[in-house]
LUMBALUM-966258 format. One record per residue: residue number from 1; x negated, y, z negated of N, C-alpha, C, CB in turn. Coordinates in Angstrom, 1 decimal. Last residue first. Glycine has a CB too. Example, Ala and Ser with C-alpha at 12.3 -4.5 7.8 and 13.67 -1.06 7.14 Angstrom:
// LUMBALUM-966258
> 2 -12.8 -2.2 -7.1 -13.7 -1.1 -7.1 -12.9 0.0 -7.9 -14.1 -0.6 -5.7
> 1 -13.2 -5.7 -7.8 -12.3 -4.5 -7.8 -13.2 -3.3 -7.8 -11.3 -4.5 -9.0
// end
This chain:
// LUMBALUM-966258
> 137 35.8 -27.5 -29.7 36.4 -26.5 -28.0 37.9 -27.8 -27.3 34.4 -26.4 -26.2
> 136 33.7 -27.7 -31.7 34.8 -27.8 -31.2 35.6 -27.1 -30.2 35.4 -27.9 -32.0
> 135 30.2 -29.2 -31.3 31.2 -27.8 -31.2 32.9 -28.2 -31.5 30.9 -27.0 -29.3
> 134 27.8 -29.7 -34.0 29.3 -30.1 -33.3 29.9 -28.9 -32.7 30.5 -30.8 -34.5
> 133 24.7 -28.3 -32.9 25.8 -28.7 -33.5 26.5 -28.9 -33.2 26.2 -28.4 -34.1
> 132 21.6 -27.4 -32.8 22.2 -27.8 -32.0 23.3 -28.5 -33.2 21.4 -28.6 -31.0
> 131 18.4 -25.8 -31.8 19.5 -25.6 -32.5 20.3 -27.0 -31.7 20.1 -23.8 -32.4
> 130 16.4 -26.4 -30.1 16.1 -25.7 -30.8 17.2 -25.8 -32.2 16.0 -24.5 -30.0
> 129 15.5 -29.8 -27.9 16.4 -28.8 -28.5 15.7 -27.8 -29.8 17.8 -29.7 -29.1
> 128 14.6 -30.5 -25.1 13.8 -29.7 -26.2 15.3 -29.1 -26.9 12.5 -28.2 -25.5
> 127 15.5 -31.8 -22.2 15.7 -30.8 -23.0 15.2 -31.4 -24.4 17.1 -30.3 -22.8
> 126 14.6 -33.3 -18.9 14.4 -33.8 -20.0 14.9 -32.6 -20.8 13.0 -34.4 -20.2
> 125 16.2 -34.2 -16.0 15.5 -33.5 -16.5 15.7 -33.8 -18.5 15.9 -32.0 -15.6
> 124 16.0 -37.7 -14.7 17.0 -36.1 -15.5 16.0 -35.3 -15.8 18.0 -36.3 -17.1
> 123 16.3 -40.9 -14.2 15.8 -39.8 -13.6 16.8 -38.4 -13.6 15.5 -40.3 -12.2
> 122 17.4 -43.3 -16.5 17.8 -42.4 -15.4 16.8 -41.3 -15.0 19.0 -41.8 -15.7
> 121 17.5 -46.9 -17.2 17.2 -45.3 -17.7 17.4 -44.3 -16.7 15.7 -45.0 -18.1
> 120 17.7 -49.6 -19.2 18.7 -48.9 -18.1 18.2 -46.8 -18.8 21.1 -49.7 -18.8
> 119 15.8 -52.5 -19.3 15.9 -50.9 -19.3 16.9 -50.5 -18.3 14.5 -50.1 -19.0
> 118 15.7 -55.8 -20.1 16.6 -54.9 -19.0 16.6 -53.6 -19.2 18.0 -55.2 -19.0
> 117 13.8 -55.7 -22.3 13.6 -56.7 -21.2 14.8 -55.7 -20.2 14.1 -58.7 -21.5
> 116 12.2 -52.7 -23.3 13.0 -53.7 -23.9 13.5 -54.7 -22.2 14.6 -52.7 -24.9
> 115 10.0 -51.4 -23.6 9.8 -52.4 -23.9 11.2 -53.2 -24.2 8.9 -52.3 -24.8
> 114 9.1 -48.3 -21.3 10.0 -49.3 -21.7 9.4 -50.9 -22.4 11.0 -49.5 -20.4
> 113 7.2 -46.9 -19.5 6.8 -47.6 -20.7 7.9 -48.3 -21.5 6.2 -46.6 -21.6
> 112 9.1 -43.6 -18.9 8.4 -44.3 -19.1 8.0 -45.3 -20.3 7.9 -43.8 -18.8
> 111 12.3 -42.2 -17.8 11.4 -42.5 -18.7 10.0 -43.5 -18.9 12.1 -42.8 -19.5
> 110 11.6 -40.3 -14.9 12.3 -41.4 -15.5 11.5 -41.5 -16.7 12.3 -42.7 -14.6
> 109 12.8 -36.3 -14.9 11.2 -37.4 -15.1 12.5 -39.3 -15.3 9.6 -36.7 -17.6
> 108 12.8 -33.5 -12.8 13.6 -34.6 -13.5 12.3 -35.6 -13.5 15.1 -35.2 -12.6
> 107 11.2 -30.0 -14.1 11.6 -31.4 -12.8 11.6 -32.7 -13.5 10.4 -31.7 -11.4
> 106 11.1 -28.5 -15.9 11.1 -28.0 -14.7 11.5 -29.2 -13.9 9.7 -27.3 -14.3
> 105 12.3 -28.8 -19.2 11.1 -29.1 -18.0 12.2 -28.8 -16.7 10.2 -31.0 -18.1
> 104 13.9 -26.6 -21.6 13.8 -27.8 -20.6 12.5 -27.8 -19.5 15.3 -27.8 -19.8
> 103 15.1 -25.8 -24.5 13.8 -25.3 -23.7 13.9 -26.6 -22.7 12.1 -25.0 -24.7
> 102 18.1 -24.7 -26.7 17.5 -25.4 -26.3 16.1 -25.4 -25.1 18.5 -25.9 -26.1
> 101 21.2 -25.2 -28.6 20.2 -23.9 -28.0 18.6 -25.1 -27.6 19.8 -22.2 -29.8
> 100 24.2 -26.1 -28.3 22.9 -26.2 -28.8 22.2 -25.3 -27.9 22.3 -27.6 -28.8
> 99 27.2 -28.3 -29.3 27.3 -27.2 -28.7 25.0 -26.8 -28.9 28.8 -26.0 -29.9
> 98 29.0 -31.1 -28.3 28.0 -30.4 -28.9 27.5 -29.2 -28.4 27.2 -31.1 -29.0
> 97 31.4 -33.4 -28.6 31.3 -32.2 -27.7 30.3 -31.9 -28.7 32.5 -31.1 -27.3
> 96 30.6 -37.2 -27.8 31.3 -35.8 -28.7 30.4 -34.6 -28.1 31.1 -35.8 -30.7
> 95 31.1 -38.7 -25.9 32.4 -37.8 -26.3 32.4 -37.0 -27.1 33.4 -38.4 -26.6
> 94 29.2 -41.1 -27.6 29.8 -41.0 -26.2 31.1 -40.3 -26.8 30.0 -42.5 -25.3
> 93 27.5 -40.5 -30.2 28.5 -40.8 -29.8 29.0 -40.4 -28.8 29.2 -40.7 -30.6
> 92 25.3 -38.8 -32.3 25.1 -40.4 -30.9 26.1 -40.6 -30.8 24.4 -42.0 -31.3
> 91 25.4 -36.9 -34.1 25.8 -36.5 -32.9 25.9 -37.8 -31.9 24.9 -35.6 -32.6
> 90 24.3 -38.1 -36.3 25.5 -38.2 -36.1 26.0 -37.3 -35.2 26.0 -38.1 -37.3
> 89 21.4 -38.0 -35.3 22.3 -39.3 -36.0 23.8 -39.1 -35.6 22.3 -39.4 -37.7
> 88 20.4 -35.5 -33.1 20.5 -35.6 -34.6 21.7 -37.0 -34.4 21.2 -33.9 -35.4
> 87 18.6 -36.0 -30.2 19.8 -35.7 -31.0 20.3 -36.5 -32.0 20.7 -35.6 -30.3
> 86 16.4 -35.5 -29.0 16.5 -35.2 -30.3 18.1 -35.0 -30.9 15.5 -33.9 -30.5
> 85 16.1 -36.9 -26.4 15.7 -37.5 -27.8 16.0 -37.0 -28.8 14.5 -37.7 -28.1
> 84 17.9 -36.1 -23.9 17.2 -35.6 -24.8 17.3 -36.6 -25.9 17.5 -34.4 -25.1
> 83 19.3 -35.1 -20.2 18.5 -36.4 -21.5 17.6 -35.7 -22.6 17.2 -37.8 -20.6
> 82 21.3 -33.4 -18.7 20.1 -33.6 -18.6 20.2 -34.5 -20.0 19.2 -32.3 -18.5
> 81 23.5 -32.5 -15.7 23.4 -33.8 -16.9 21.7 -33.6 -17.2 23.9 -35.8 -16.1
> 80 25.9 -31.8 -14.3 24.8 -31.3 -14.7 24.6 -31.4 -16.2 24.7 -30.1 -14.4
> 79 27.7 -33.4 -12.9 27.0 -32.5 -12.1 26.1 -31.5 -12.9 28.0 -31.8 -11.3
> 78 28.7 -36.7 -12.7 28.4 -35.4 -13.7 28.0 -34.6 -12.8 27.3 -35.6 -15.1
> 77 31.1 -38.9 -11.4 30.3 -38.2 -11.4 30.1 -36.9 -11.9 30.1 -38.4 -10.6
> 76 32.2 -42.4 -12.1 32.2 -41.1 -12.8 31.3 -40.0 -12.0 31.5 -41.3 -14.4
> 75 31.1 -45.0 -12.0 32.4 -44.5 -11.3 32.7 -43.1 -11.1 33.6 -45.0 -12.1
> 74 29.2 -45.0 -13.9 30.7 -45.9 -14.1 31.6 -45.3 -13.5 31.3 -46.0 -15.6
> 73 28.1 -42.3 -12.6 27.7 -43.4 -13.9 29.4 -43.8 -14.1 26.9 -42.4 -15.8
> 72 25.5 -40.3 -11.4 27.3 -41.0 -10.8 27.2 -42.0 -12.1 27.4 -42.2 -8.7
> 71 24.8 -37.1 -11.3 24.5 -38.6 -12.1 25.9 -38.8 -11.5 24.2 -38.7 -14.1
> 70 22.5 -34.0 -10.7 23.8 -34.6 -10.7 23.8 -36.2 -10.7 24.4 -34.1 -9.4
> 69 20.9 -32.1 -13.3 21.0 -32.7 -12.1 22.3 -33.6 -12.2 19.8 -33.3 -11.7
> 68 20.6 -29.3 -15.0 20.5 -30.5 -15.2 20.9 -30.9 -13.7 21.3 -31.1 -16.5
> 67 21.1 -26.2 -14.8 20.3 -26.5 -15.6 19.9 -28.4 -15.5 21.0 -25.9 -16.9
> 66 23.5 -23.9 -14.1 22.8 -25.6 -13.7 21.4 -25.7 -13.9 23.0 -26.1 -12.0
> 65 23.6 -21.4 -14.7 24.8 -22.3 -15.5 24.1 -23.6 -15.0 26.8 -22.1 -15.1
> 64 22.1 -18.2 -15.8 21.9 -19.5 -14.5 22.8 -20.9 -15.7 19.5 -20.0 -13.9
> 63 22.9 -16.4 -17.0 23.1 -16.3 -15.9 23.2 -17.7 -14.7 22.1 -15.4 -15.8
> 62 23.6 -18.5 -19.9 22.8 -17.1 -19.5 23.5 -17.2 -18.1 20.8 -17.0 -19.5
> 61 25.2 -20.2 -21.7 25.2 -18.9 -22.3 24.4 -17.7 -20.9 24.2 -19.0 -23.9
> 60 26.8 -22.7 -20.1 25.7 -22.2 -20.7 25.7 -20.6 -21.0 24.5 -22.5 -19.9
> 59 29.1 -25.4 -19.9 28.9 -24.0 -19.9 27.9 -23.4 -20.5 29.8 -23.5 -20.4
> 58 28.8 -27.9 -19.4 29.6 -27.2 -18.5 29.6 -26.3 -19.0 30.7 -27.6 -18.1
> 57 26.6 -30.7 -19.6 26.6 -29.1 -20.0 27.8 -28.8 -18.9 24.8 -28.0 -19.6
> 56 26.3 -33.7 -20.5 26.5 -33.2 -19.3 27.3 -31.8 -19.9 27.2 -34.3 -18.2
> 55 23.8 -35.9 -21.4 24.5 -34.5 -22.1 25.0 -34.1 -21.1 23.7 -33.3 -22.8
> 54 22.2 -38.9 -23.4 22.9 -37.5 -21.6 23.5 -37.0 -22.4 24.0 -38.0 -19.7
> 53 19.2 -39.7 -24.6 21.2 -39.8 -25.0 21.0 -38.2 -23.5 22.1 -39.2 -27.8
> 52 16.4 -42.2 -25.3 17.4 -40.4 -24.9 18.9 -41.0 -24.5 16.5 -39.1 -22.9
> 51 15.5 -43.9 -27.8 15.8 -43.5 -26.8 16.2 -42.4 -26.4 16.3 -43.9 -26.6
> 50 14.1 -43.8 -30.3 13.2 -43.3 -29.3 14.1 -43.2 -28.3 12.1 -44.1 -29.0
> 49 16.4 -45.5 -31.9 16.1 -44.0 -32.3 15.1 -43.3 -31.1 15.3 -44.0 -33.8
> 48 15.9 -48.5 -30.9 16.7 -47.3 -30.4 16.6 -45.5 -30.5 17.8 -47.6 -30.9
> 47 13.2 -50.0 -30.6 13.5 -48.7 -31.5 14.0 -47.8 -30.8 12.4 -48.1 -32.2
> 46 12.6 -50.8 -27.9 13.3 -51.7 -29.1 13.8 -50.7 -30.2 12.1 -52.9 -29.9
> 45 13.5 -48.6 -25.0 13.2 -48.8 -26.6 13.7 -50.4 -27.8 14.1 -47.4 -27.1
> 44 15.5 -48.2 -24.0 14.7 -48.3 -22.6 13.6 -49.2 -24.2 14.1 -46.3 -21.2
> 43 19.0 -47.3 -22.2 18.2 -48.0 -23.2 16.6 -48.3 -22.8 19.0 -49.3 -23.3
> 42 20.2 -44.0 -23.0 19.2 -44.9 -22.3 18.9 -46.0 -23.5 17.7 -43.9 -21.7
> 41 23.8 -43.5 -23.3 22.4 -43.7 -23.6 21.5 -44.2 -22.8 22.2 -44.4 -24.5
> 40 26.4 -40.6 -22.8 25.5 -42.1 -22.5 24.3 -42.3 -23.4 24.8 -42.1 -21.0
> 39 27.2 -38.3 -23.2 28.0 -38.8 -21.7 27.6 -40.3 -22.4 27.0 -38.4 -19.6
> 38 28.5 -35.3 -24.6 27.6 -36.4 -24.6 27.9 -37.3 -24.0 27.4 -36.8 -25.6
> 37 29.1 -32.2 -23.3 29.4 -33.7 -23.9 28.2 -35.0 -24.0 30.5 -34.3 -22.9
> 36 28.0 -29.0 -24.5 28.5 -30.0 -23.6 29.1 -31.5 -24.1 27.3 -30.1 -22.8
> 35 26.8 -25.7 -24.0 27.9 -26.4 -24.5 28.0 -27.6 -23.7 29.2 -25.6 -24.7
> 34 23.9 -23.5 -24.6 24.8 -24.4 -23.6 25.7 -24.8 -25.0 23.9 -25.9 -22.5
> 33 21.3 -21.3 -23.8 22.0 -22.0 -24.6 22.9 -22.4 -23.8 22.5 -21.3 -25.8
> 32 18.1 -21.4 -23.8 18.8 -21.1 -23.3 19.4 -21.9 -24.1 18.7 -21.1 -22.3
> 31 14.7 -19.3 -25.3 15.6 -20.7 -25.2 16.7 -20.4 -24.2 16.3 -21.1 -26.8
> 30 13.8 -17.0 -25.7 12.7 -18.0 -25.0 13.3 -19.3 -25.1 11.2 -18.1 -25.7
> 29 15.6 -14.4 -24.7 15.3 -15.4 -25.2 14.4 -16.6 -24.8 16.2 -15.6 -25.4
> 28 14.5 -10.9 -23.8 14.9 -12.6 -22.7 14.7 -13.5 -24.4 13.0 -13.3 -20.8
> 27 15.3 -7.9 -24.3 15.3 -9.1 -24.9 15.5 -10.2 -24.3 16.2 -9.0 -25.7
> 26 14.8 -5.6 -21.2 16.0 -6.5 -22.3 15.2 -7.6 -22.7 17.7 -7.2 -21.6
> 25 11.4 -4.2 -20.8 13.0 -4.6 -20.8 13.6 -5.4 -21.6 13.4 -5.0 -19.7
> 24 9.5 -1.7 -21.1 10.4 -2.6 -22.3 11.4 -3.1 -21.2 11.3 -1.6 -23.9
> 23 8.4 0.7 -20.2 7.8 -0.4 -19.5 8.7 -2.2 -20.1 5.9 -0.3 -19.9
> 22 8.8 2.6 -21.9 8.9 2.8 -20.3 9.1 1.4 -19.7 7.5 3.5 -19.6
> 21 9.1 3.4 -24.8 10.6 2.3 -23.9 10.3 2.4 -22.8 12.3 2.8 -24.0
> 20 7.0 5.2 -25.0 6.9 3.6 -25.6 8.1 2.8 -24.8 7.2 3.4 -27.4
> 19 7.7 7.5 -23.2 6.6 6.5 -23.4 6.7 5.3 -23.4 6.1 6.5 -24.3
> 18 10.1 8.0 -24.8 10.7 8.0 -23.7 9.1 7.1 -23.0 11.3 9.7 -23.1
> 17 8.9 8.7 -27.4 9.8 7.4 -27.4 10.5 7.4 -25.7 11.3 7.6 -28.8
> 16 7.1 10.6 -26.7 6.8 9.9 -27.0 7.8 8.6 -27.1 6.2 10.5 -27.7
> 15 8.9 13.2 -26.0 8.6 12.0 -24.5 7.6 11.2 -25.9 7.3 12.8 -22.4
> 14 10.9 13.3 -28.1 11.5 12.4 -27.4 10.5 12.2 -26.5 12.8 12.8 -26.9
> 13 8.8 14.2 -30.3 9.0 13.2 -30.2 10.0 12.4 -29.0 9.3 13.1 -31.2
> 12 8.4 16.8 -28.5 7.1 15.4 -28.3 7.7 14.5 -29.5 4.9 15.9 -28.7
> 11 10.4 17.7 -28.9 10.2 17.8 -27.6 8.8 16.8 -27.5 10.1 19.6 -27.0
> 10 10.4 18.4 -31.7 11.7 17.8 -31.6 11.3 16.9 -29.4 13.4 19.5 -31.9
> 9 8.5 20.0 -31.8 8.2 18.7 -32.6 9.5 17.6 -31.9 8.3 19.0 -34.7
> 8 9.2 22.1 -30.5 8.3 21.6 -30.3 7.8 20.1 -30.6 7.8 22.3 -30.6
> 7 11.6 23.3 -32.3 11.9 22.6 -30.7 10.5 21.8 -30.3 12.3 23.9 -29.4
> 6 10.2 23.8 -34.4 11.2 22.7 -34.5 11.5 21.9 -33.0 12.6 23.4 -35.2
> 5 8.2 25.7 -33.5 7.8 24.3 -34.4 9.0 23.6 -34.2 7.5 24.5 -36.0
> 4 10.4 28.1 -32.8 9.6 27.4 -32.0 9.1 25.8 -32.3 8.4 28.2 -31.9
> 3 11.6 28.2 -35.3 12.5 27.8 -34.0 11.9 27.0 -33.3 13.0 28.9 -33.1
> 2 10.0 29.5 -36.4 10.0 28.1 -37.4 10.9 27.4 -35.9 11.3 28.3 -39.4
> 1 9.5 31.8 -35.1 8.4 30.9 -35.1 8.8 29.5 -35.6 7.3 31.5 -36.0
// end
């Protein structure tokens, strides 16, 4: 009898956890992650701090690696470059590598509303950073 109870209890907990995990799949993060350089600025702002700074990603953490669009700049061409405002002070330097977790729009925007007499801005997709630090690589 005690045999019976044990296999019984033992046999509705596995279809109860065979239940709850039916419908579960893997963990999606609601960010993506990357590594890249810092290419540029926009100027577009009397108050530089508002401008966006390029990033051109050459390696991302998930399945899909292009994430940004392609930029010809001084000769140069990036192939997956997106713009973001939030990069921390002492990241603003053309060349440094940064490594960051991050949420992006769906389709490349120019910036709008510029107040400075010559704006130099680009049509990119825009990134949301979550995380984000010096990498070294």
């Amino acid at each position: 009898m005690k045999n019976k109870t044990i296999v019984f209890l033992f046999s509705a907990l596995v279809i109860l956890f065979s239940f709850a995990c039916k419908d579960n799949s893997p963990l999606k993060s609601p960010y993506e992650g990357a590594v890249g350089t810092v290419i540029a600025k926009e100027t577009c702002n009397t108050d530089q701090s508002k401008d966006y700074w390029l990033i051109e990603i050459f390696s991302a953490s998930s399945q899909q690696q292009q994430f940004g669009d392609k930029l010809t700049l001084n000769g140069i061409t990036y192939t997956n470059v997106i713009k973001t405002a939030g990069l921390p002070e002492n990241l603003k330097k053309v060349g440094q590598k940064v490594g960051f977790d991050f949420t992006i729009a769906g389709t490349a925007t120019s910036t709008p509303n510029c107040n400075v007499t010559s704006p130099v801005i680009y049509t990119l997709k825009i990134a949301e950073f979550v995380h984000i630090t010096p990498a070294v690589f």
